[in-house]
MILO-967684 format. One record per residue: x, z, y of N, C-alpha, C, CB in turn; residue in one letter. Coordinates in steps of 0.001 Angstrom, whole numbers, padded with zeros to 6 digits, always signed. Glycine has a CB too. Example, Ala and Ser with C-alpha at 12.3 -4.5 7.8 and 13.67 -1.06 7.14 Angstrom:
residues 2
+013190+007800-005690+012300+007800-004500+013200+007800-003300+011308+009046-004473a +012850+007080-002250+013670+007140-001060+012900+007870+000030+014084+005725-000598s 
end
This chain:
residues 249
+000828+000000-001211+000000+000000+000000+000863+000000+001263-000937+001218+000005x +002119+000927+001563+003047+000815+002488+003348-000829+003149+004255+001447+001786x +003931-001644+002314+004134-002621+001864+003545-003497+002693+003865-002646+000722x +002080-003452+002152+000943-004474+002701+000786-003794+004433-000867-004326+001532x +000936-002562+004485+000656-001823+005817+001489-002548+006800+001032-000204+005801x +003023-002641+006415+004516-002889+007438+004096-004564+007170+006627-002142+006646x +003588-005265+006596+003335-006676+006290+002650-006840+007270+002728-007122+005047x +001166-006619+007385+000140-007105+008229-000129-006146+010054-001286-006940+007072x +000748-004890+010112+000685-004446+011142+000967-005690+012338+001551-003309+011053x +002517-005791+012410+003074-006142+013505+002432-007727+013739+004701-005969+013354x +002360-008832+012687+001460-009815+012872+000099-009742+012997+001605-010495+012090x -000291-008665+013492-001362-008463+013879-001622-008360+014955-001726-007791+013484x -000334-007864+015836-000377-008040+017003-000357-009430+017881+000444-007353+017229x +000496-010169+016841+000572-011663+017523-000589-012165+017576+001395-012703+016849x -001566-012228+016465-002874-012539+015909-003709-012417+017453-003406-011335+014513x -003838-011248+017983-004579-010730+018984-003821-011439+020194-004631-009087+018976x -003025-011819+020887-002560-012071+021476-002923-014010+021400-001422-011269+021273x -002878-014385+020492-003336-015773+019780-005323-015693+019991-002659-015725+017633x -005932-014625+019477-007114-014491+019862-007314-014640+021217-007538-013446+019466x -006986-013463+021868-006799-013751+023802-007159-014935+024145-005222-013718+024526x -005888-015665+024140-005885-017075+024586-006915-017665+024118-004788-017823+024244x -007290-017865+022871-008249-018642+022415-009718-018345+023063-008216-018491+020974x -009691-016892+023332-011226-016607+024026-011565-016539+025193-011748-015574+023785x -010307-017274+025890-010666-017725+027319-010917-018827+027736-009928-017507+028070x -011288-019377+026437-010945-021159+026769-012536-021424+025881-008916-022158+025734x -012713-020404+024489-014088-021203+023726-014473-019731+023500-013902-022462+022057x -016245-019638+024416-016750-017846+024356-017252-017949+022229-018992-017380+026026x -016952-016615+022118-017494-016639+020981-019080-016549+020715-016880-015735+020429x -019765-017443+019712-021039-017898+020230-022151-016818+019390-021265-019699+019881x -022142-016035+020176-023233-014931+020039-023995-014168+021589-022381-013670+019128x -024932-013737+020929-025754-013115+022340-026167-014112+023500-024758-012008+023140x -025997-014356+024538-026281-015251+025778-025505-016744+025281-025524-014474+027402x -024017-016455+024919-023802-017805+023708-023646-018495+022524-023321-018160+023696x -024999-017883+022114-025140-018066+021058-025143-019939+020988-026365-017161+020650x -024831-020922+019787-024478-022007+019766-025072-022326+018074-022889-022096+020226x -026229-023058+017847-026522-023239+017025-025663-024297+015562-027506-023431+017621x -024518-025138+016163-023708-025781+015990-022493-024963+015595-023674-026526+016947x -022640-023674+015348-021722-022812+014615-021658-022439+013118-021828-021749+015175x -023060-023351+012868-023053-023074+011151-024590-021836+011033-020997-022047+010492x -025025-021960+009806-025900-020877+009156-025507-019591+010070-025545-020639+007388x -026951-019104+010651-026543-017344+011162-027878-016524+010252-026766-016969+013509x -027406-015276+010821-028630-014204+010531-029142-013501+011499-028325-013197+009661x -030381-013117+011432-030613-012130+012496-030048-011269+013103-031234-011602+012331x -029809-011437+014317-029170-010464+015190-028236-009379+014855-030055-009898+015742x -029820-008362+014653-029557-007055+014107-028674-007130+013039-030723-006390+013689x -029458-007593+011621-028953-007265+010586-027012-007949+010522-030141-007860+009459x -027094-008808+011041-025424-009364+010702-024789-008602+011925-025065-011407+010796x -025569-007897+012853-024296-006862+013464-024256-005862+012684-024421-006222+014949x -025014-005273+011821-025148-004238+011094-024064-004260+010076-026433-004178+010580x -023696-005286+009608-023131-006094+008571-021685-006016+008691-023602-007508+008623x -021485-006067+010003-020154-006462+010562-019663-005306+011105-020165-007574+011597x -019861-004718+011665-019917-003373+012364-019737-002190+011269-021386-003211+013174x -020626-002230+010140-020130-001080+009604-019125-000774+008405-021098-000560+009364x -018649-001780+008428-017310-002253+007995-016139-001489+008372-017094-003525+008464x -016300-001448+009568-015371-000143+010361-014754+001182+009751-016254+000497+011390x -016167+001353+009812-015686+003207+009248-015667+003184+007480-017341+004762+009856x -016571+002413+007015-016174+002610+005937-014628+002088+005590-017152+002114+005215x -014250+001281+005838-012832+000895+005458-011818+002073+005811-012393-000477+006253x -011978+002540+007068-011013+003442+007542-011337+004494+006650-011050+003797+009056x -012475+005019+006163-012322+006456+005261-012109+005710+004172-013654+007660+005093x -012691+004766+003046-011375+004645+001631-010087+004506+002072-011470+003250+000572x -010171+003690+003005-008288+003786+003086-007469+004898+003502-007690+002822+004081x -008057+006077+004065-007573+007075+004632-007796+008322+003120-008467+007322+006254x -009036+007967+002350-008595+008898+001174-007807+008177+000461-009653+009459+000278x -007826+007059+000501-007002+006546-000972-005492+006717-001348-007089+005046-001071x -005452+007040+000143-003447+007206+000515-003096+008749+001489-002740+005405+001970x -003960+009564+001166-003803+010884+002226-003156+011896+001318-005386+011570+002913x -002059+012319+002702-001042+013677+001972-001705+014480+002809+000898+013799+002106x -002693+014622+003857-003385+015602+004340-004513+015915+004479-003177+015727+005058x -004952+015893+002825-006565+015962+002736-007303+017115+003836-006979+016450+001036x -006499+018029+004184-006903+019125+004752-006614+019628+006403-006400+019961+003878x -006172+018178+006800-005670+018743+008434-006967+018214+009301-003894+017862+009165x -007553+019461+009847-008434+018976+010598-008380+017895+012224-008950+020142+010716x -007146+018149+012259-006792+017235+013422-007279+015411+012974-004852+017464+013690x -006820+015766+011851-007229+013970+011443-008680+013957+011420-006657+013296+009708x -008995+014746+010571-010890+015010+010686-011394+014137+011966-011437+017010+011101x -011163+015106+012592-011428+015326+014214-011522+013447+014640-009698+016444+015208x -010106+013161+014350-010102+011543+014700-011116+010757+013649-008400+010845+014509x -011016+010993+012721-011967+009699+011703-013240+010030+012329-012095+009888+009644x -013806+011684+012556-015001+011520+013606-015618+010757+014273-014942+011927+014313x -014647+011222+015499-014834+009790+016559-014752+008510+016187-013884+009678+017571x -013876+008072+014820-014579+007204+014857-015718+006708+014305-014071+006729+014803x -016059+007149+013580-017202+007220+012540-018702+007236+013737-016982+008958+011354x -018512+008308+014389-019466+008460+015341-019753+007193+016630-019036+009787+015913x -018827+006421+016939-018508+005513+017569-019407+004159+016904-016992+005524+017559x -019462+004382+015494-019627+003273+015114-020941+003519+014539-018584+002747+014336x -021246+004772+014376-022324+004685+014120-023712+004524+014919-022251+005433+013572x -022855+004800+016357-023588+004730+017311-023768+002889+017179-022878+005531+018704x -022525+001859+017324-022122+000837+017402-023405-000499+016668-020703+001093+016766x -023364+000314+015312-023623-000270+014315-025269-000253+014145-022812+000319+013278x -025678+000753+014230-027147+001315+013613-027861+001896+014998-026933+002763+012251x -027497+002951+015495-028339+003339+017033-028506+002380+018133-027621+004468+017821x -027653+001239+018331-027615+000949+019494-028417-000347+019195-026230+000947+020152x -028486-001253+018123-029404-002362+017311-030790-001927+017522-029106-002458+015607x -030693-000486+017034-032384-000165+016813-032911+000206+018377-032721+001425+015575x -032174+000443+019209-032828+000627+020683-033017-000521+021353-032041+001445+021615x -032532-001368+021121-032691-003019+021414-033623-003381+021152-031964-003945+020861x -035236-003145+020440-035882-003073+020139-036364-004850+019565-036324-002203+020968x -037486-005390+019808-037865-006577+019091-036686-007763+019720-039648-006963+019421x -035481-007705+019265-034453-008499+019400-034525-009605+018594-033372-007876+019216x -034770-011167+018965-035384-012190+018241-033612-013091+018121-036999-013074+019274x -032769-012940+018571-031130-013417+018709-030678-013640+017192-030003-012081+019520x -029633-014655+017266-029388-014861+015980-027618-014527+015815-029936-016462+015599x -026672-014203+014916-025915-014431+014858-024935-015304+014415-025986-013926+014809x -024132-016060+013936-023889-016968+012890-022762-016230+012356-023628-018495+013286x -022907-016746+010704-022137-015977+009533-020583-016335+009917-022612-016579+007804x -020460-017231+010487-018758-017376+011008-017995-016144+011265-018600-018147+012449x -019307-015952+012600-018873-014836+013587-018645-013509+012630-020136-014546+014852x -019492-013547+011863-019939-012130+011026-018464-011863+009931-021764-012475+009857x -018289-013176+009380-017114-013164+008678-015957-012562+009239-016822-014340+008382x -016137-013811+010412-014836-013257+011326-014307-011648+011788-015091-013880+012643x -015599-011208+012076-015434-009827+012763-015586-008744+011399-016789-009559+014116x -015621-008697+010007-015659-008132+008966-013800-008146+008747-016766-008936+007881x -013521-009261+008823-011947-009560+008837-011634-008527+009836-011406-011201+009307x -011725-008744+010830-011202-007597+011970-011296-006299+011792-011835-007656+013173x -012733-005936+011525-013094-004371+010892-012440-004054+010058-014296-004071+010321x -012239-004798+008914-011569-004289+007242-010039-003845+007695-011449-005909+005767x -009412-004616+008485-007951-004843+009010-007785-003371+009678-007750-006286+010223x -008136-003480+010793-007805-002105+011280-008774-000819+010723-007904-002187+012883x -009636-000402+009967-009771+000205+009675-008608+000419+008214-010957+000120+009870x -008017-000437+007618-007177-000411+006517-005737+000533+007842-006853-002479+005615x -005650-000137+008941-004340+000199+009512-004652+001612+009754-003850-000663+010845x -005778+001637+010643-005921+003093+011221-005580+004330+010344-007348+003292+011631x -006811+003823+009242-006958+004868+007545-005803+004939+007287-007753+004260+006010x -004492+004089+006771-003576+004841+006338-003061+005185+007230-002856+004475+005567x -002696+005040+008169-001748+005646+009045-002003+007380+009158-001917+004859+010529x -003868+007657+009143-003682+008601+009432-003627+009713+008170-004488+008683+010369x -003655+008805+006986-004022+009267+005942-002234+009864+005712-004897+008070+004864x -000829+009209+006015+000088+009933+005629+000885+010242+007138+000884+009193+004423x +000053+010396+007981+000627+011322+009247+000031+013059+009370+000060+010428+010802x +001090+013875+009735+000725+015129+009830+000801+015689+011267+001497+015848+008931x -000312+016093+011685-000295+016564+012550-000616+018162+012563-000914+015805+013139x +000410+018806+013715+000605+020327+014040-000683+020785+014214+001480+020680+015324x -001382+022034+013885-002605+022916+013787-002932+022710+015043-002490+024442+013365x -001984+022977+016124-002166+023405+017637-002089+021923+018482-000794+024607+018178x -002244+020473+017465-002019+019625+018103-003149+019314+019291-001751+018737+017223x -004356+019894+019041-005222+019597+020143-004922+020473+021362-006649+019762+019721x -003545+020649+021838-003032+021774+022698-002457+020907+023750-001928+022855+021980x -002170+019362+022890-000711+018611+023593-001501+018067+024503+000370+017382+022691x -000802+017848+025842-001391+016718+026734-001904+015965+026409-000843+016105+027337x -001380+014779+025584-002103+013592+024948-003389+013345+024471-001579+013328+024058x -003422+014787+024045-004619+015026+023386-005656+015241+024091-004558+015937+022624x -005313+016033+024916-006791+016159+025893-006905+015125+026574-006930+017312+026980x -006078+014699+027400-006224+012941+028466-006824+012035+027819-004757+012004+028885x -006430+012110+025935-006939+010731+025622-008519+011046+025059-005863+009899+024386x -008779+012654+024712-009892+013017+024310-011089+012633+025517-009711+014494+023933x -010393+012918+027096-011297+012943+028476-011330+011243+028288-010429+013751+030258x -010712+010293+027905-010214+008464+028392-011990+008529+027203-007722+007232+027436x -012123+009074+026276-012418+008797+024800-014695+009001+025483-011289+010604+023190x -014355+010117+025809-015663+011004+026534-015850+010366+027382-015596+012421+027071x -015139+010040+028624-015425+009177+029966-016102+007347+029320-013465+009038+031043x -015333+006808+028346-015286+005569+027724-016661+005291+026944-014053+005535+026793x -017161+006489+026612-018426+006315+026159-019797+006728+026736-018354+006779+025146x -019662+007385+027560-020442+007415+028750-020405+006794+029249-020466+008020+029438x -019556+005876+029975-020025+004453+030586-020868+003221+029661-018630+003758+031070x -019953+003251+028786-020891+002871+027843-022139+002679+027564-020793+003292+027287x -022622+003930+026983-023828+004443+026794-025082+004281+027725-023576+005614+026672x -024112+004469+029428-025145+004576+030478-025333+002848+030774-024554+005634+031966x -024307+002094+030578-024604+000375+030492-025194-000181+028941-022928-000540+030787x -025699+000752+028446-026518+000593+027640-027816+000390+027835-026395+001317+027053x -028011+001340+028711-029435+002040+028824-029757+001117+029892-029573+003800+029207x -029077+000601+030829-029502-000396+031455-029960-001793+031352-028925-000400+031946x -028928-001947+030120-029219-003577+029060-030876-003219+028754-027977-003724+026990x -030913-002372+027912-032427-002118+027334-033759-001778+028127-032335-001010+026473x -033140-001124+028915-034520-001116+030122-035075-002303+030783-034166-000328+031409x -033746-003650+030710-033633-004680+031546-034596-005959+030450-031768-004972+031952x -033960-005235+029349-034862-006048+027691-036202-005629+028076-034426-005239+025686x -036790-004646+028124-037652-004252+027909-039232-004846+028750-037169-003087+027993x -038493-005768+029444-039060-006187+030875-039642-007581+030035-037702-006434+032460x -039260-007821+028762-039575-009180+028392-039629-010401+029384-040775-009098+027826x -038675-010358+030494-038627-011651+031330-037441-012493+031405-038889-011354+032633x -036581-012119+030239-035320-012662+030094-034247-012151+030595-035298-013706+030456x -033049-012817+030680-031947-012323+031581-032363-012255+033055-030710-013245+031460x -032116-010931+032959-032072-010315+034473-030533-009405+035027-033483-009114+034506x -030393-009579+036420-029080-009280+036776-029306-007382+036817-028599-010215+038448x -028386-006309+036033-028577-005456+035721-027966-004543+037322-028054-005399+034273x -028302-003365+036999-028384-003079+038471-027820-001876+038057-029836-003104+039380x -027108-000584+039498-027063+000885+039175-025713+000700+038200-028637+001592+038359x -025431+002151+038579-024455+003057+037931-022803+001818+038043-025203+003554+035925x -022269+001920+036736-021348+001034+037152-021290-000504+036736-020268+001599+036819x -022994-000763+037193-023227-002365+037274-022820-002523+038703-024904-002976+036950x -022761-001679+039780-022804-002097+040810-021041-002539+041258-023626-001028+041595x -020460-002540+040294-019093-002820+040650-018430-003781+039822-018341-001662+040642x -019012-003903+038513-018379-004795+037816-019600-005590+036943-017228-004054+036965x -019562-006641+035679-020564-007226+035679-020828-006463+034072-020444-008908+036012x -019793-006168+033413-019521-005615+032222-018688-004370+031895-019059-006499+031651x -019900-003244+032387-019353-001900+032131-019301-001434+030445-020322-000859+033005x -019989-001969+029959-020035-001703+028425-018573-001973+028057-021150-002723+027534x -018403-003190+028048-016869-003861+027407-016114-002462+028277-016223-006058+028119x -015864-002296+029365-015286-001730+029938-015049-000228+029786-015637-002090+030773x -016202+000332+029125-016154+001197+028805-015532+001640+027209-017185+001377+029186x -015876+001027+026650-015410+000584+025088-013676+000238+025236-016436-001099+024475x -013237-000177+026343-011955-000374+026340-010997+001031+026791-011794-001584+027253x -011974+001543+027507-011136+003114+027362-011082+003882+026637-011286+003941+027997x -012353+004007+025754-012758+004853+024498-011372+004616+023771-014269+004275+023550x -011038+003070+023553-010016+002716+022228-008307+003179+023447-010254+000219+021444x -008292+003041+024525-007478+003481+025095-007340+004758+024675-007623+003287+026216x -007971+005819+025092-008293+007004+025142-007916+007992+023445-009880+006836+025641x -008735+007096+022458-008108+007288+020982-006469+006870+020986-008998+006211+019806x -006186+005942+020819-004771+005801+021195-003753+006747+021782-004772+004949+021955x -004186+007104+022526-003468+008491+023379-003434+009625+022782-004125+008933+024633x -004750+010076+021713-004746+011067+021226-004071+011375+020340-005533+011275+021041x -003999+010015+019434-003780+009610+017983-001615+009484+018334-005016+007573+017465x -001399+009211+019382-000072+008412+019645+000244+007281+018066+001420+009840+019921x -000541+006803+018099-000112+005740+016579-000526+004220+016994-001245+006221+014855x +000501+003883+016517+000449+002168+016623-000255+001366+016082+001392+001567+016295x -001319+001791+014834-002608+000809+014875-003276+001075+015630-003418+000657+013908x -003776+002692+016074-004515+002699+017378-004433+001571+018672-004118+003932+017905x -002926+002448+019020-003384+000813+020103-002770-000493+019872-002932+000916+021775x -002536-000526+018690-002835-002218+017973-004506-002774+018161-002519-002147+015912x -005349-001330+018228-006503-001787+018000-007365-001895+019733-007169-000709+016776x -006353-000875+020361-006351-001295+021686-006692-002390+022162-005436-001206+022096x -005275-003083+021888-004922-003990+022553-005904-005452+021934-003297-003967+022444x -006571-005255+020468-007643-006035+020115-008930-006352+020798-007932-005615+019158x -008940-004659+021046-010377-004542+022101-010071-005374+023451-010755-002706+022646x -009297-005229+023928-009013-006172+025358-009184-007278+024820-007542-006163+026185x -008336-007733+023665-008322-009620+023729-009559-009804+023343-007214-010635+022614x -010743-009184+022843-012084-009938+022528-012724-009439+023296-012745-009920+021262x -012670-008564+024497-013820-008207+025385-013043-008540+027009-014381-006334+025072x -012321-008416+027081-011575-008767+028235-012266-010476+028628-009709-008679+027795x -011304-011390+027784-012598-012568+027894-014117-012928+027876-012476-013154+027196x -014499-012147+027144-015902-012415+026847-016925-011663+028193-016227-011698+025176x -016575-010639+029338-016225-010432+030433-015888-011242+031501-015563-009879+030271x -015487-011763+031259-014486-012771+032521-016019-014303+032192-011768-013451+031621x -016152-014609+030999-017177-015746+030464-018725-014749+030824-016849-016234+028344x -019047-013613+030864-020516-013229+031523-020560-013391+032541-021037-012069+031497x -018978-012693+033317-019797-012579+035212-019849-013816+035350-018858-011836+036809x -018849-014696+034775-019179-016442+035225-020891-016715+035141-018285-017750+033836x -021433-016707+034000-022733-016710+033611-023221-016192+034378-023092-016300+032584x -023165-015223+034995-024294-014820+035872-024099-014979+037053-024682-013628+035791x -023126-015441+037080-023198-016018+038824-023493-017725+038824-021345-015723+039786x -023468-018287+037504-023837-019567+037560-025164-019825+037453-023240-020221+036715x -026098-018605+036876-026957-018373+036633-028157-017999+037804-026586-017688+035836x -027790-017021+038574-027971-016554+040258-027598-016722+040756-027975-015781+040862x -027652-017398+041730-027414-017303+043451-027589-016358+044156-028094-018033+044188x -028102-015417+044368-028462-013905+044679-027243-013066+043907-030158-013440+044023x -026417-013623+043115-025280-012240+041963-024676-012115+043185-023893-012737+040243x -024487-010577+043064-023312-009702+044208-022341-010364+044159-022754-008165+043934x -021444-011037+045166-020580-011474+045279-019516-010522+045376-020753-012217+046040x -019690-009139+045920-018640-008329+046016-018384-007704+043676-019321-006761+047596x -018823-007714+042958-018911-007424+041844-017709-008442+041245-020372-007520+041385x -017015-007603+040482-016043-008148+039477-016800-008103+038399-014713-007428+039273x -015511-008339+037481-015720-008994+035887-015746-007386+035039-014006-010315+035233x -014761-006883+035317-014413-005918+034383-013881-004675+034525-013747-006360+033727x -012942-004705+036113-012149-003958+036303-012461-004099+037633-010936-004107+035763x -013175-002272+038124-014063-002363+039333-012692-002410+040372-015332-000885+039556x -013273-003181+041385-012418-003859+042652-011057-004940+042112-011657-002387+043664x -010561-005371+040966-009139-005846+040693-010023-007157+039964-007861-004662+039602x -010698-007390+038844-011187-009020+038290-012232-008402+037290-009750-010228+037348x 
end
């Protein structure tokens, strides 16, 4: 398992970096671009369900299958968050979306199962033969990246609640308003990018922010391709509003 770990880590990074580029040039075709010319999809829901919970399960077999610290709660603590992250990800946040008629295509679904299985394989072992000190939730790191982790999902959450209230209106895309819509066009992505920041910091481990730096290359673009959309979309879109990163793009 080591082996396959030191094999697929570091080209994984190139991978993402190769993704980047690629997703600034062709949006991946789901949600607002969705592209019927992508092949067989499934409903919405169910193939995010599909794809998404791929996540945590991979990271816990791979984290028991190879753990010298069945018993340190510090790791606990991390597979938590993520578990909780995704469960929010996967299952809570689908079902509040309520009569969602969107399709996905199995490409996409494939594709992003590949991604899930991957770093949850990296994350899981890593943390499965790292030991961390009793008193590690003492260290700086830990709390900054625990506050990056808390702050990251509250934005989140609260550009959640705005997507769905905005659904709920059954009048289509509408330009979302409040909290930190009023500064950027995609607080969700944005928020989700600190969460995995924020883990990273806690964790100090290099699939973490291997997985970082994933989250940027597929939401960073796909960001930069909405506010376009909605300003091509409205004539009325705030012109003072960025993409992603309130006041900088």
């Amino acid at each position: 398992m080591e082996k396959i770990y030191e094999t697929i880590l570091y080209p994984w990074i190139l991978i993402a970096l190769i993704s980047f580029i690629s997703l600034l040039k062709i949006n991946a075709p789901y949600g607002k671009f969705f592209n019927k010319n992508f092949g067989i999809s499934l409903p919405y829901k169910l193939g995010w369900f599909i794809q998404e919970i791929i996540s945590p399960l991979s990271l816990v077999i791979f984290y028991f299958s190879n753990t010298n610290n069945s018993n340190n709660k510090i790791v606990y603590f991390f597979l938590l968050i993520w578990i909780l992250h995704y469960i929010y990800r996967s299952i809570i946040f689908p079902l509040r979306m309520g009569n969602n008629t969107s399709r996905i295509p199995i490409l996409v679904i494939l594709s992003a199962i590949t991604f899930n299985t991957i770093n949850g394989f990296t994350n899981g072992y890593y943390l499965g033969i790292t030991n961390y000190s009793s008193t590690y939730y003492l260290e700086y790191n830990f709390i900054i990246g625990l506050a990056f982790v808390v702050i990251g999902f509250y934005i989140n959450f609260k550009a959640d609640n705005t997507l769905i209230a905005l659904k709920a209106k059954n009048k289509g895309y509408l330009i979302p308003e409040g909290n930190m819509y009023n500064y950027i066009s995609c607080p969700n992505y944005f928020g989700e990018m600190i969460e995995w920041l924020g883990f990273s910091i806690m964790t100090l481990s290099l699939p973490a922010l291997v997985f970082f730096i994933w989250t940027v290359a597929n939401l960073f673009p796909r960001a930069l391709a909405t506010h376009n959309w909605y300003r091509k979309e409205f004539s009325e879109y705030p012109e003072n509003r960025k993409a992603i990163i309130p006041y900088i793009i």
